[in-house]
C-alpha positions in Angstrom: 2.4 -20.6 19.1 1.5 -23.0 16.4 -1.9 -23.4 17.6 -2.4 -19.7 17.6 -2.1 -20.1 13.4 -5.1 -22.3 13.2 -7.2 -19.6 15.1 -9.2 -18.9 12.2 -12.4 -17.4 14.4 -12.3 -14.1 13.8 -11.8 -14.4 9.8 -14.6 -17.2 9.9 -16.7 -14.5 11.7 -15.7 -11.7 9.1 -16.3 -13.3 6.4 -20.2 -14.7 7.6 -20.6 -10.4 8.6 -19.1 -9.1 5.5 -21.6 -11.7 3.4 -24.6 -10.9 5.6 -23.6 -7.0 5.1 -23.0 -7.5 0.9 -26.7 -9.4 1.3 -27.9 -6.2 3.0 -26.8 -3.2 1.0 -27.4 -4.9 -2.4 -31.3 -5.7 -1.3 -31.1 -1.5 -0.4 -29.9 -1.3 -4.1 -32.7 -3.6 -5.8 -35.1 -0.9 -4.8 -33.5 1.7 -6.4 -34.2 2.7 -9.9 -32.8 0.6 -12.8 -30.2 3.5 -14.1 -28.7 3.9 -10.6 -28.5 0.2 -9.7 -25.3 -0.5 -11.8 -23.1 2.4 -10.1 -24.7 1.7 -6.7 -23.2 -1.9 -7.0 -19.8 -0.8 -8.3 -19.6 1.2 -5.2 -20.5 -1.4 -3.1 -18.1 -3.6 -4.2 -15.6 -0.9 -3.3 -17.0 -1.0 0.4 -16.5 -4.5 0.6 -13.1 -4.6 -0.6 -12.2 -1.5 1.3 -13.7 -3.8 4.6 -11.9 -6.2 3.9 -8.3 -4.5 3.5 -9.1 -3.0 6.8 -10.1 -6.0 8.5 -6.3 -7.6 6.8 -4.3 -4.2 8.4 -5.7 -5.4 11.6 -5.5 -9.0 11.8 -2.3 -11.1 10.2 -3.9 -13.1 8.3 -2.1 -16.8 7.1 -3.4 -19.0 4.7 -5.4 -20.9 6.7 -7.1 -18.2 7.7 -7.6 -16.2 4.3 -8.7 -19.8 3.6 -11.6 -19.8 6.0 -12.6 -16.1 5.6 -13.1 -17.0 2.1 -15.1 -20.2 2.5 -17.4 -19.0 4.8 -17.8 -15.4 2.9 -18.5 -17.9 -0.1 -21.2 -20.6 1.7 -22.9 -17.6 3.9 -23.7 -16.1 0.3 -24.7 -19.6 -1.0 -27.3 -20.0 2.1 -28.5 -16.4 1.5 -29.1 -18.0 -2.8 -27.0 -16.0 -4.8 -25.7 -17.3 -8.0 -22.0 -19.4 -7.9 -20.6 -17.0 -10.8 -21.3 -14.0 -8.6 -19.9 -15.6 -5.6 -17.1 -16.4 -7.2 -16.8 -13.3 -8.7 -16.9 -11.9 -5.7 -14.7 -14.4 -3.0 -11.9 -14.1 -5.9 -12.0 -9.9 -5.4 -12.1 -9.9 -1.9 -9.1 -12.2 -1.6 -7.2 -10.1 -3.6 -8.4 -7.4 -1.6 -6.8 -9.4 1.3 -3.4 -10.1 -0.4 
């Protein structure tokens, strides 16, 4: 049983997809036009956190494991070169999300 709450694999994994889909839609967005871009993004973020409370209704989810969906969410974004104040900006909403 205890071991079982160190089983962080699927949030690790979650939180690499959910980076690697942000990374996706929000290249999709750069090519829109410049007026659109802004609302595009705000909706996106609403994807991800709605992802994210889905993925959280479906998995219990510890600290450990909100701990390593969070870290790898934050170093797969790093590896794909976004900025650490959007990162943050962003791990710190989609842990609330989780909450």
């Amino acid at each position: 049983m205890l071991l079982r709450w160190f089983d962080a694999r699927e949030a690790k994994a979650f939180g690499e997809d959910l980076a690697r889909y942000y990374d996706a839609e929000l290249r999709s967005i750069g090519r829109a036009s410049a007026s659109k871009q802004d609302e595009k993004q705000r909706k996106l973020l609403g994807r991800v956190l709605q992802r994210s409370q889905q993925f959280a209704r479906q998995h219990r989810l510890n600290v450990y494991r909100k701990a390593k969906l969070s870290n790898r969410l934050k170093w797969t974004l790093k590896d794909l070169g976004y900025d650490d104040e959007l990162i943050d900006r962003l791990v710190k909403e989609v842990l609330l999300a989780l909450a």
